[in-house]
C-alpha positions in Angstrom: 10.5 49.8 -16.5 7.3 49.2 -14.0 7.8 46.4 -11.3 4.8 44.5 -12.9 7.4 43.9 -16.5 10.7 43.7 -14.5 9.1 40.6 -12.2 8.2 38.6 -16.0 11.4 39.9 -17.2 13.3 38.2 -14.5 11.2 35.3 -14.8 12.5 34.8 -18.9 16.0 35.7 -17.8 16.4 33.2 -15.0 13.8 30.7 -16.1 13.0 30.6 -20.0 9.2 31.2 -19.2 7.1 34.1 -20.3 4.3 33.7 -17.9 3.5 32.6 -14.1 1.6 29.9 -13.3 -1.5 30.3 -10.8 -0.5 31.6 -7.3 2.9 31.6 -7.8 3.4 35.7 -8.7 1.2 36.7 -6.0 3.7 34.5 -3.6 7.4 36.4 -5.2 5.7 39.4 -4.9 5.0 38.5 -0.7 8.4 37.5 -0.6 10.2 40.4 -1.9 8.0 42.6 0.4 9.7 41.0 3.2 6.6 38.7 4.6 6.7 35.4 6.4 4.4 33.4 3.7 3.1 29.9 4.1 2.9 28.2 0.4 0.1 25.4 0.0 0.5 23.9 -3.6 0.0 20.4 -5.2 2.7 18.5 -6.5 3.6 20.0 -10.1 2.0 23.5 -9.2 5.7 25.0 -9.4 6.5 25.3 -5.5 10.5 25.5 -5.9 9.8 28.5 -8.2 8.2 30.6 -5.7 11.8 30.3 -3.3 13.9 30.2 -6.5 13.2 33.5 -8.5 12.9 36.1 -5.0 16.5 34.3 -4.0 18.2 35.2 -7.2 16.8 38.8 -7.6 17.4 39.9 -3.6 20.2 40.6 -1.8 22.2 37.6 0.2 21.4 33.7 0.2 18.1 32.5 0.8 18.4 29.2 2.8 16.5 26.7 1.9 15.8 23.6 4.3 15.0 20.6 2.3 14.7 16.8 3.6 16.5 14.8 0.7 19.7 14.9 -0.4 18.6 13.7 -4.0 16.2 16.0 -4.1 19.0 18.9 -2.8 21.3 17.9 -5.4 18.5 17.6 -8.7 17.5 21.0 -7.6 20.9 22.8 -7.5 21.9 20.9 -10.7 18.6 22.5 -12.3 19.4 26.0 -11.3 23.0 25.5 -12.5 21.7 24.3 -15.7 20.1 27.8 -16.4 23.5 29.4 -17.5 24.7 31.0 -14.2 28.2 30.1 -12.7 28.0 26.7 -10.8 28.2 28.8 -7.5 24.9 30.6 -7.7 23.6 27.7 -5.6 25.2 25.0 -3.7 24.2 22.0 -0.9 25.6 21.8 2.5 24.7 18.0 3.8 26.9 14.8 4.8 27.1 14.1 1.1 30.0 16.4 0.6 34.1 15.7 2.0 35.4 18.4 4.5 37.6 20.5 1.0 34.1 20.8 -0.8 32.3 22.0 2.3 35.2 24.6 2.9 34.7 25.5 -0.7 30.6 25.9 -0.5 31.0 28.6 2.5 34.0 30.7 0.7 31.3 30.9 -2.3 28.6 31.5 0.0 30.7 34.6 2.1 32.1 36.1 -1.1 28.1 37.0 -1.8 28.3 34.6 -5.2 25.4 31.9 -3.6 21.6 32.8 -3.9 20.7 29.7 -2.8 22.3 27.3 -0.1 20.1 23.9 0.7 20.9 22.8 4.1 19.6 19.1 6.0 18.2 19.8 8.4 20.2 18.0 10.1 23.1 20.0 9.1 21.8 23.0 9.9 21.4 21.6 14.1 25.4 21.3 13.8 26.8 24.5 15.9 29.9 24.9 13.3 26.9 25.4 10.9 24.9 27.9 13.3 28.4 30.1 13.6 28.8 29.7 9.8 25.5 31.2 9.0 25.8 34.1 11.8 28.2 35.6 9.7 26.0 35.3 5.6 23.5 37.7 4.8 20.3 35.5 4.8 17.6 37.0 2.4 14.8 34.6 3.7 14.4 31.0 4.8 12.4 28.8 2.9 11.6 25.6 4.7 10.6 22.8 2.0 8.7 19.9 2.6 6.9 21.6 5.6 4.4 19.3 6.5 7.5 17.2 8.0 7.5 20.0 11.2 3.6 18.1 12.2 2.9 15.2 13.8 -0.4 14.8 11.9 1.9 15.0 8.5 2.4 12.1 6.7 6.5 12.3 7.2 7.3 13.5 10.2 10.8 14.3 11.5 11.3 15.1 14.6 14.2 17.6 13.5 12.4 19.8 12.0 10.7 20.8 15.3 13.9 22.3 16.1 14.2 24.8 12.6 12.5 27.7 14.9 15.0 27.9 17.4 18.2 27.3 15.8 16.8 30.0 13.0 16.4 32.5 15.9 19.7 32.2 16.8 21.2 32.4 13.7 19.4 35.5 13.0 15.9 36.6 11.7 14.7 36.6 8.0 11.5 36.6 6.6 10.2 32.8 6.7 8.4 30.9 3.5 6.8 27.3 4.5 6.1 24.8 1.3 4.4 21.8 1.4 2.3 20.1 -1.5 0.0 18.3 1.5 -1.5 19.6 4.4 -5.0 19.5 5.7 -6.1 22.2 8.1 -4.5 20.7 11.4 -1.4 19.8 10.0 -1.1 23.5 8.6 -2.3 25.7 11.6 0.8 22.6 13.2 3.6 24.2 10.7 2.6 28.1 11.3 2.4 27.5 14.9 5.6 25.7 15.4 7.9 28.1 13.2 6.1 30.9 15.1 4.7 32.6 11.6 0.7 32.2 12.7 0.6 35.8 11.1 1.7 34.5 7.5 0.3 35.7 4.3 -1.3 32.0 3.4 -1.4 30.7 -0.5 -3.5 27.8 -0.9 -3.9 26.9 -4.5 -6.9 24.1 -5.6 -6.2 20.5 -4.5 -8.4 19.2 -7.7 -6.3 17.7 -10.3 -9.6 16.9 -12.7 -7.1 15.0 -15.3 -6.4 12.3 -12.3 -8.3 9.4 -12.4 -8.7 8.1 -9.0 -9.4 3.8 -8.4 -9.2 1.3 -5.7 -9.2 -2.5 -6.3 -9.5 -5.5 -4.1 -5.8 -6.8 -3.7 -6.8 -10.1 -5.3 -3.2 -11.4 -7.2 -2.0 -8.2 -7.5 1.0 -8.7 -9.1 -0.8 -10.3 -12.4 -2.9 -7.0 -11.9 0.0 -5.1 -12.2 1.2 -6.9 -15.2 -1.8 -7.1 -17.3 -2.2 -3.4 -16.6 1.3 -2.1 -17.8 1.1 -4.5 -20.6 -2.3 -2.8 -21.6 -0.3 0.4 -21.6 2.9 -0.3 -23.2 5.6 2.3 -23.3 4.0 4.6 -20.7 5.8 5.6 -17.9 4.8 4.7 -14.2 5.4 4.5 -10.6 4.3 1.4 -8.1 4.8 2.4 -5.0 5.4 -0.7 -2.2 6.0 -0.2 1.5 9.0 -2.7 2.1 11.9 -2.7 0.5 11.9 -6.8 -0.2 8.1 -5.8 -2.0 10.3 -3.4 -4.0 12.6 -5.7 -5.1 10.3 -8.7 -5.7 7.9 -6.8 -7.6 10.6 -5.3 -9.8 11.9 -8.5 -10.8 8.4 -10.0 -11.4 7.6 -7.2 -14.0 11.4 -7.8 -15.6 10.5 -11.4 -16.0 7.5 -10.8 -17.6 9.5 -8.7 -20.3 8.8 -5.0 -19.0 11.7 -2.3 -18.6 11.5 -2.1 -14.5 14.1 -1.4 -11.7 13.5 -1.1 -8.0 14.6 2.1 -5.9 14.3 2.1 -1.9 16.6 3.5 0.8 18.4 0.4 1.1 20.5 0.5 -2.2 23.8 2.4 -2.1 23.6 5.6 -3.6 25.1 5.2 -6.6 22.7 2.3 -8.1 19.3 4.2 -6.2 20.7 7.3 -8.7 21.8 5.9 -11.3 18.1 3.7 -11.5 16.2 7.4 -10.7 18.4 9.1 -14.3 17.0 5.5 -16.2 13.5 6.2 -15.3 14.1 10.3 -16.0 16.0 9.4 -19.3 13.3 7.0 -20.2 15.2 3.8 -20.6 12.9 2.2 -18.4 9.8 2.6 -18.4 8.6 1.8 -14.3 10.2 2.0 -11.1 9.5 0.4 -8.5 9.4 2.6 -5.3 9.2 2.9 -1.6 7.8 6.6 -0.5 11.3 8.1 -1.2 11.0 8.5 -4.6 10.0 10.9 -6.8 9.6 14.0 -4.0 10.9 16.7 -6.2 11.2 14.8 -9.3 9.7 17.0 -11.9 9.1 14.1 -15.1 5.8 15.7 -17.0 4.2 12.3 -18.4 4.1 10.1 -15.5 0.7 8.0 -17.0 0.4 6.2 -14.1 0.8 5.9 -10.3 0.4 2.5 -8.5 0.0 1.3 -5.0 0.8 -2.0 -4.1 0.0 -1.3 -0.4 -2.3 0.8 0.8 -0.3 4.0 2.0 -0.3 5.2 6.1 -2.2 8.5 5.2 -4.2 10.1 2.6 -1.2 13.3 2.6 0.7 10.7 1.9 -1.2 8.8 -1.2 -2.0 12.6 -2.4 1.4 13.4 -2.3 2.3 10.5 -4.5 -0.4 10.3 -7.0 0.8 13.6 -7.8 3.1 12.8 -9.7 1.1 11.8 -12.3 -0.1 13.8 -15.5 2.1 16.8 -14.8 1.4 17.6 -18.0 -2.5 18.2 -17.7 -1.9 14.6 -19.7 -3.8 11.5 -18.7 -3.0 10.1 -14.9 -4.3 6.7 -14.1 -3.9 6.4 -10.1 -4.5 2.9 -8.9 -4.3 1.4 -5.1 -4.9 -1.8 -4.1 -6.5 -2.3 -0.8 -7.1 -5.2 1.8 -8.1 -4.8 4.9 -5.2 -6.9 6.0 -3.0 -4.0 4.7 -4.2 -1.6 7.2 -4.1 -4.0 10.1 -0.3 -4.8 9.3 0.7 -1.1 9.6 -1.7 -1.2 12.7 0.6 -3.8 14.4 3.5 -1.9 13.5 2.8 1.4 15.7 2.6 -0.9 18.6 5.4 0.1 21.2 5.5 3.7 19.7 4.2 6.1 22.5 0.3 6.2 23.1 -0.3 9.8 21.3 1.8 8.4 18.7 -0.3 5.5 18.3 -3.5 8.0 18.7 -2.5 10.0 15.5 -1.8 7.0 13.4 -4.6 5.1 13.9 -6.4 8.0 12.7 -4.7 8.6 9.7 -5.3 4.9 8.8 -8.6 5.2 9.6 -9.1 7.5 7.4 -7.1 5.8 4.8 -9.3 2.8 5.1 -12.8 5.2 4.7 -11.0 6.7 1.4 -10.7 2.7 0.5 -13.9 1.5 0.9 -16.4 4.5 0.7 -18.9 4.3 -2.1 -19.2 8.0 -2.5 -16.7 9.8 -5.6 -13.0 9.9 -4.3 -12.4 13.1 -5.9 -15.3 14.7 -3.6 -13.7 12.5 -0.5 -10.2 13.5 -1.2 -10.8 17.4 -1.3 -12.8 17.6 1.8 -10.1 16.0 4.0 -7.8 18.7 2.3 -10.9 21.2 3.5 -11.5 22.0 -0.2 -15.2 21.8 -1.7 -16.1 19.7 -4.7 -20.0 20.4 -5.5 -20.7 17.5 -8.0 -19.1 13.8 -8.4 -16.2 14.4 -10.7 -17.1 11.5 -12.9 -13.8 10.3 -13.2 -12.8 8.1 -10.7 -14.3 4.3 -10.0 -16.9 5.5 -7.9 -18.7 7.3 -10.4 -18.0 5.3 -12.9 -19.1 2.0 -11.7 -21.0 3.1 -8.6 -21.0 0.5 -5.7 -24.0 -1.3 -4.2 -25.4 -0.8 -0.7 -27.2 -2.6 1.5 -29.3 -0.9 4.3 -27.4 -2.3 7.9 -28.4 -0.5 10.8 -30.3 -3.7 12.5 -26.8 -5.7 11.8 -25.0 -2.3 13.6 -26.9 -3.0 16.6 -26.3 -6.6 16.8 -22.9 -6.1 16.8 -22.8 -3.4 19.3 -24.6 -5.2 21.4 -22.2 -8.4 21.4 -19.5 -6.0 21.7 -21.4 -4.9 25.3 -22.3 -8.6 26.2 -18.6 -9.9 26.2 -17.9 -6.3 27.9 -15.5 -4.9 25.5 -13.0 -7.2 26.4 -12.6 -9.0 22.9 -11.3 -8.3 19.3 -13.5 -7.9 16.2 -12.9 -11.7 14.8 -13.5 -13.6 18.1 -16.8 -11.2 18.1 -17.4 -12.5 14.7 -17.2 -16.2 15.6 -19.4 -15.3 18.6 -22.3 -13.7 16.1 -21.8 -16.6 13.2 -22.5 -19.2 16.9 -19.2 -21.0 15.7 -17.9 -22.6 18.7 -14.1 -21.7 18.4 -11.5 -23.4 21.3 -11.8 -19.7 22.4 -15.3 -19.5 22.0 -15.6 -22.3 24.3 -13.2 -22.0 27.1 -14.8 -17.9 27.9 -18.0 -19.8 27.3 -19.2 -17.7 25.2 -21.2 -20.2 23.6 -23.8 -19.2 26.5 -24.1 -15.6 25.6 -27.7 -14.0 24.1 -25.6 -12.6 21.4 -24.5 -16.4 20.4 -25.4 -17.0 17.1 -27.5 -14.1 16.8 -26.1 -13.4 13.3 -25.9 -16.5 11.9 -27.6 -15.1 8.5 -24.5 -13.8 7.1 -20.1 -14.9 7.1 -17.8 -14.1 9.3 -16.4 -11.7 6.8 -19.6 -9.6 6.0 -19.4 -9.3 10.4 -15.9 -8.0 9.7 -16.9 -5.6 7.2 -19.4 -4.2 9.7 -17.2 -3.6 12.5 -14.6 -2.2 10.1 -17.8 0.6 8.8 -18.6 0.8 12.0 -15.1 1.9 13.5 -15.0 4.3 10.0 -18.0 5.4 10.7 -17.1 6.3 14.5 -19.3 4.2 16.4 -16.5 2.2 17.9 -12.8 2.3 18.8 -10.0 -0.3 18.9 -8.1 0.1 22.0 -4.8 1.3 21.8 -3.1 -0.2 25.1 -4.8 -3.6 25.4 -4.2 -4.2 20.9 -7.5 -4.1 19.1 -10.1 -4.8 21.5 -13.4 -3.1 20.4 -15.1 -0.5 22.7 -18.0 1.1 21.9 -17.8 5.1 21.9 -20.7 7.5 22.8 -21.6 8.0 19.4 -22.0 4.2 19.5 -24.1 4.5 22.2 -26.6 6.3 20.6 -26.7 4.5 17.9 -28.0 1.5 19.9 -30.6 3.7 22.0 -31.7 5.2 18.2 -30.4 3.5 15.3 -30.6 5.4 11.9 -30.0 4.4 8.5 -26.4 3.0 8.3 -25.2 1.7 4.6 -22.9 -0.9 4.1 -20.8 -1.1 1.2 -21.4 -4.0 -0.6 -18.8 -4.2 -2.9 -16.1 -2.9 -0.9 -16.7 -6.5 1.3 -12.5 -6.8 0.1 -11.9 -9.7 2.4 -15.2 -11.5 0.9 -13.9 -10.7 -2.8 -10.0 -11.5 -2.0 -10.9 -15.1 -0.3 -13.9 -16.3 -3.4 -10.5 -14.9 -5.7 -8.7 -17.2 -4.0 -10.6 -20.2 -3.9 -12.3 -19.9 -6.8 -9.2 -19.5 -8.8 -9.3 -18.1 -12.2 -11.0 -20.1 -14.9 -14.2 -21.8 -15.9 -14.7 -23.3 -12.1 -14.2 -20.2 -10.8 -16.3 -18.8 -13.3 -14.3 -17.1 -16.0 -12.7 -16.9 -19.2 -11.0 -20.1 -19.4 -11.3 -22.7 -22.2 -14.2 -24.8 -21.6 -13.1 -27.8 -23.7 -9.8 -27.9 -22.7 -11.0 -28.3 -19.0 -13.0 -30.5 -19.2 -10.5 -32.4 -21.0 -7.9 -31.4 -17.9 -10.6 -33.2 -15.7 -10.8 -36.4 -17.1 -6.8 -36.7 -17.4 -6.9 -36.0 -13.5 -9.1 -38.7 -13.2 -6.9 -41.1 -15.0 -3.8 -40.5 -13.2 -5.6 -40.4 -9.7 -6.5 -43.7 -10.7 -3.6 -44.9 -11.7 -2.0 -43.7 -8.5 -4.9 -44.3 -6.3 -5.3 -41.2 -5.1 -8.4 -38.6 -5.0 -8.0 -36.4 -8.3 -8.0 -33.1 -6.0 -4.7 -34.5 -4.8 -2.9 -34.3 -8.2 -3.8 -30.7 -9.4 -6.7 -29.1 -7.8 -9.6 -27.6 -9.6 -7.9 -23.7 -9.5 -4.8 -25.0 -10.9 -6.8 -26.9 -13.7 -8.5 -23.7 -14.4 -5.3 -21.8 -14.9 -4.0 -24.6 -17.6 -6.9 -23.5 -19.6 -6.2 -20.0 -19.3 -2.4 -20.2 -19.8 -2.1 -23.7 -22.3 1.4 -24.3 -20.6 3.0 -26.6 -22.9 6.2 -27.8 -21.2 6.8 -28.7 -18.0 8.7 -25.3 -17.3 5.7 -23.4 -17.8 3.8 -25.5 -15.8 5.4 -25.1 -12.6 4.3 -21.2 -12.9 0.6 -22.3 -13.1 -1.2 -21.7 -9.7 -0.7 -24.4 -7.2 1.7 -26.3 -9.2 5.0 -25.6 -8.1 8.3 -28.0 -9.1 7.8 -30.7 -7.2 4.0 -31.5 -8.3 5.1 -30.6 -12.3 7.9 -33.0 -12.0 5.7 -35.8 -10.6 2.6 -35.6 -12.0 2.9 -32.7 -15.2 4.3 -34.8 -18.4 1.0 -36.1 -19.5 -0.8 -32.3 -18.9 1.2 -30.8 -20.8 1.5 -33.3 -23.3 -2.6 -32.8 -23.8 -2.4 -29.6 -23.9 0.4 -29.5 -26.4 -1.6 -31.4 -29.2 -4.8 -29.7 -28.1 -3.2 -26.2 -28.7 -1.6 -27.6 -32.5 -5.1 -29.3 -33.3 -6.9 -26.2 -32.6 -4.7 -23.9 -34.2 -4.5 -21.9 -30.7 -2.6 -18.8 -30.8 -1.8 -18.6 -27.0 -1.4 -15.2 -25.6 2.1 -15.0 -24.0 2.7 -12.0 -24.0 -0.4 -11.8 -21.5 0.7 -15.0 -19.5 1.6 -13.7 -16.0 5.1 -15.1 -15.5 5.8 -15.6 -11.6 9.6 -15.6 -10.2 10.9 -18.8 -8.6 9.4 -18.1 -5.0 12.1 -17.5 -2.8 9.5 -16.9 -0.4 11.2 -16.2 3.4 8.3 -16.5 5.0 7.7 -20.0 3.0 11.0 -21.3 4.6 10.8 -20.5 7.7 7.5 -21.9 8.1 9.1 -25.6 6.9 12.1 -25.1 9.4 10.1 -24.2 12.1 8.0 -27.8 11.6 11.0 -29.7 11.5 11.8 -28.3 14.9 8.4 -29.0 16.2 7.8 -25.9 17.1 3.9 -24.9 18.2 1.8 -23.0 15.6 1.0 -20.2 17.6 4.5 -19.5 18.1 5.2 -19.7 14.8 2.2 -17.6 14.0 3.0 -14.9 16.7 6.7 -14.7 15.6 5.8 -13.7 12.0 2.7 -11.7 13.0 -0.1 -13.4 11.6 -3.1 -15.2 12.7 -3.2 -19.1 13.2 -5.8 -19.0 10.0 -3.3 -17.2 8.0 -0.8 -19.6 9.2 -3.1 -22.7 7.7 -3.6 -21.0 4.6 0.5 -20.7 4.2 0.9 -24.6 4.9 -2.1 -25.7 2.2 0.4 -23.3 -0.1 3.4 -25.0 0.6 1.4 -28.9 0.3 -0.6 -28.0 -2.5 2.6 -27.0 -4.7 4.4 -30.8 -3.8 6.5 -30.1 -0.7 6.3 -32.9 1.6 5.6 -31.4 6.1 4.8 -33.5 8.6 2.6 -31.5 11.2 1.7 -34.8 12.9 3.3 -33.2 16.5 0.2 -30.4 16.4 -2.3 -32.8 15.2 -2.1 -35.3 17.7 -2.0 -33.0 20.2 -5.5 -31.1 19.0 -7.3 -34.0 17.7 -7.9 -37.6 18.9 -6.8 -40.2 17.4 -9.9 -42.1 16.2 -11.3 -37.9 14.5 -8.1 -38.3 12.8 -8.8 -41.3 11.2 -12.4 -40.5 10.6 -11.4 -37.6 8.5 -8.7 -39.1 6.5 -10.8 -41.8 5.4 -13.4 -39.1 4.3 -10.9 -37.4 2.3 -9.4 -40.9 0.6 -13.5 -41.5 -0.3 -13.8 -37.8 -1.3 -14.9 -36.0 -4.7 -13.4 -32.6 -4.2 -11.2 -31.2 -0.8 -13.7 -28.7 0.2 -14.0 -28.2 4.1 -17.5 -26.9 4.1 -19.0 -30.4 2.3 -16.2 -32.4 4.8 -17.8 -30.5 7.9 -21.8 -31.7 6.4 -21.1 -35.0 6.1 -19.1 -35.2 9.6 -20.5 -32.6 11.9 -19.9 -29.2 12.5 -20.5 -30.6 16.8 -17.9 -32.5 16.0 -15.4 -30.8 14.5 -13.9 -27.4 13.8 -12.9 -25.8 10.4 -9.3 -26.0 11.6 -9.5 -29.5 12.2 -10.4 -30.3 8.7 -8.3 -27.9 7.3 -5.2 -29.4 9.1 -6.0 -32.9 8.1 -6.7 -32.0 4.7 -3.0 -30.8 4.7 -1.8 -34.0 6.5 -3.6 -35.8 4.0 -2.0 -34.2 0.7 1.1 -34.3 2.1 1.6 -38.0 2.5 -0.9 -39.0 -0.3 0.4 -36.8 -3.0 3.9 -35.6 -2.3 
């Protein structure tokens, strides 16, 4: 029989499959000549087959080094599950009691083991080191490689240590797997595990049957919802970077009536499991994720991959997308991106050491360009895997809906010239406020207020500034600082730019901040713009009227305009479902919600209104941590920036929390702030504007009593003041 039949043959014995699938004959057939082989596949191309079928045809136990113990223990169990005794291939990890462990190495010596998947962390243990000097090792194949690189997306410091210890255990020929790596991170794994001479396999990163999409991060969760709901019965994975997101989400899609459980690293074993066999089994139909699930994981008709949070590298959000479509099938893969995101996992590499810090920010960095580029993603995402895509792919976002741009080099060079003129001593959003010539208490204590550059961009928002230092830092013209956090310097490619500036466009739709804050203060309905029922609004308005008369109050105090807006959209009809409308919340339903939902009842029976339920975004209770902690901290008096600085959020962020917690009936007193911020006779100008005033807004409250004289802070914190003791 020639080698050429015998290979397939083995394959049908073993596997059940007549045929190989792309590279992976070419790497067996490296394998069994004895070479060191570095395997470079995309989820679902079959990796674990190209270690699997040379271990059970050659002599001795391959080892196989593999990061999870799930994943250790689905892949053993699948082997198993071809018809071979159960000790053809067994785990060696912390998993397993001393009598099972003495049990896995007499299988192993007796020559009845192909296969042995080892931790690497049980492979650094010197019992394990004298254990293996004794086994015949056929090869090592080291799973998961990109782990062994710093610039990987999951590094482990461990695997550093795989050369060595496989030295001194004894030499075998060497096979490195990973289904991410872009050039760096793979010339990283050869070099460290001493195999730069490797025959290399490096199959097509183009998965033309994923469609790729990025969307603001404007209410995600009713996103979410709508989505899944949209696609009923098809499987999916969201993906969230905290464990709490995890759990919260979960529940919200339960609520809302969809078969969803959470899985992160927090849950014992048995539940994480048991929720992973659900998902596999198809009882349920989503999971809810951190990054740990699914590596390995081999269910065919994922539909979908979600992203709550932006991910910390583009390996990473490759990696994970993945998993979608196995089956050549449709793959929706959807991220949802804010700026903020980024910024977050910015602050959290602070205190790591300085290279540390280097490599991350560029992997966000290049996260973020993937975000907000205007070019196709399918085009972006090959070339940072080095791979060449000639024409837009025409099926992802990009090229579907193409994104404006605006021409912005002269907007460039204004703000890398304030960035020079305060000497690259400042951060992007006290720039910003510099540019837009609002006089900020920061503003005015550097005295910045005297600078040329002061209100030298005073044609556009603070936000669109944002956007172009953000383009500008993606586009390499500037730098944050790592030691002294986020100050911008301009770099020498910056430099240039200002001596001879060249076309520079600006993505216009990408402006996520712009889109996320109109989202949220426009709301969702007819004042915000659309969908909502005309008639019934206007009805909602002149109800408001009534009962602010009646109380005395301004009508935005009651229910503001967004919250009117969402009663048309949703026709709550009890008071329960009123407290889930935006910006209602118990205590305002309770207090001012029986005669709402009493108009909305007969209007939806007159009218014959079939309301769409199914499609109404339930929201869990909030148990919102951060919610409480801001109320205890202002019953202790404590200062906002404290409070700000101890959850890690800006003092405008901070605001926007408080008008939350007001607008949805609590009752704060933040008098201790006020009166030490703004005198005594501003305070009572501004309340007595608000008890005269049509609508809350800031910008037609700073009009009619003087941007000189007051700041947007000021009005905002009155305006909370004043809700709080009017209305609640």
């Amino acid at each position: 029989m020639n080698k050429e039949l015998s290979l397939t043959g083995q394959l049908q014995k073993y596997f059940g499959f007549d045929r190989f699938k792309g590279q992976q004959e070419e790497v067996i057939r490296s394998v069994l000549d004895g070479n060191d082989s570095f395997v470079l596949m995309p989820t679902g191309g079959g990796k674990s087959l190209c270690y699997q079928l040379p271990a059970l045809i050659m002599e001795g136990t391959a080892i196989v080094i593999s990061p999870l113990i799930a994943l250790m223990k689905n892949q053993v169990d699948s082997i198993r599950s071809f018809g071979t005794e159960d000790g053809i291939a067994h785990f060696l990890n912390s998993s397993l009691t001393k009598v099972a462990i003495q049990s896995v190495k007499e299988d192993v010596l007796s020559g009845k083991t192909k296969l042995l998947y080892v931790a690497p962390e049980s492979l650094t243990k010197q019992d394990n080191i004298d254990f293996l000097k004794n086994v015949n090792i056929s090869f090592y194949a080291i799973d998961e490689a990109h782990c062994i690189s710093e610039w990987g997306h999951d590094f482990r410091p461990e695997y550093r240590r795989i050369r060595p210890i496989v030295q001194d255990i004894g030499p075998a020929p060497i096979m490195a797997l990973t289904a991410t790596a872009t050039a760096k991170v793979q010339h990283d794994i050869q070099k460290n595990l001493g195999m730069l001479d490797a025959r290399v396999f490096k199959a097509s990163f183009n998965r033309p049957n994923l469609y790729y999409a990025v969307k603001p991060k404007v209410k995600p969760e009713t996103q979410i919802i709508r989505f899944i709901k949209e696609n009923e019965g098809k499987s999916g994975i969201i993906y969230c970077l905290s464990r709490k997101k995890v759990e919260e989400l979960a529940e919200a899609l339960q609520v809302n009536g969809i078969k969803a459980l959470a899985y992160h690293a927090g849950m014992d074993s048995a539940t994480r499991s048991g929720n992973q066999d659900k998902f596999l089994m198809e009882d349920v139909d989503v999971i809810v994720a951190t990054i740990a699930f699914g590596m390995g994981i081999d269910k065919p008709d994922v539909r979908f991959v979600m992203h709550y949070d932006i991910p910390k590298s583009l390996e990473g959000y490759y990696q994970e997308t993945g998993r979608a479509g196995r089956d050549g099938g449709e793959g929706q893969c959807i991220a949802f991106y804010s700026y903020k995101d980024i910024q977050k996992l910015e602050k959290f590499m602070q205190g790591k050491p300085v290279a540390e810090q280097e490599i991350g920010r560029q992997l966000l960095l290049d996260t973020a360009s993937y975000a907000e580029t205007a070019i196709c993603r399918r085009i972006m995402l090959l070339n940072y895997f080095g791979e060449k895509l000639e024409e837009p792919c025409g099926n992802c976002d990009n090229c579907l809906n193409p994104k404006e741009q605006v021409e912005a080099s002269d907007e460039v060079v204004r703000a890398l010239k304030a960035i020079a003129e305060v000497n690259e001593k400042y951060k992007a959003e006290h720039i910003s406020d510099i540019l837009t010539g609002k006089v900020s208490a920061a503003v005015k204590s550097f005295k910045h207020d005297q600078l040329a550059c002061f209100g030298s961009g005073d044609d556009h928002s603070d936000r669109f500034w944002n956007a172009v230092f953000r383009q500008s830092m993606i586009a390499g013209l500037i730098n944050k600082d790592i030691e002294n956090y986020g100050l911008l310097k301009i770099n020498e490619k910056g430099r240039q730019f200002m001596e001879k500036p060249e076309s520079f466009l600006l993505v216009r739709n990408h402006n996520y901040d712009e889109l996320e804050e109109e989202a949220s203060s426009a709301g969702t309905g007819p004042s915000g713009g659309s969908g909502g029922d005309p008639e019934l609004f206007a009805m909602l308005k002149d109800l408001r009227k009534k009962v602010a008369k009646k109380h005395n109050l301004p009508p935005f105090v009651i229910f503001q305009d967004p919250s009117l807006s969402d009663m048309s959209i949703q026709y709550p009809v009890s008071l329960d479902e009123l407290k889930f409308i935006q910006g209602v919340g118990e205590g305002k339903a309770r207090r001012y919600g029986k005669e709402f939902v009493e108009l909305i009842k007969t209007y939806v029976e007159e009218n014959e209104i079939e309301r769409a339920q199914d499609l109404v975004v339930k929201t869990v209770a909030n148990k919102s941590k951060m919610k409480v902690f801001i109320i205890q901290s202002i019953d202790r008096k404590l200062s906002f920036d404290d409070i700000a600085d101890s959850k890690g959020i800006e003092l405008r962020d901070l605001i926007t929390e408080l008008e939350a917690i007001v607008n949805s009936g609590t009752k704060i007193n933040i008098d201790y702030y006020i009166d030490e911020i703004i005198d005594e006779d501003h305070q009572e100008e501004v309340y007595d504007y608000f008890r005269e005033a049509e609508d809350d807004s800031v910008t037609a409250a700073l009009d009619e009593l003087g941007e000189d004289e007051y700041t947007e802070e000021d009005i905002r914190l009155m305006r909370i003041k004043f809700i709080s003791e009017m209305g609640n």
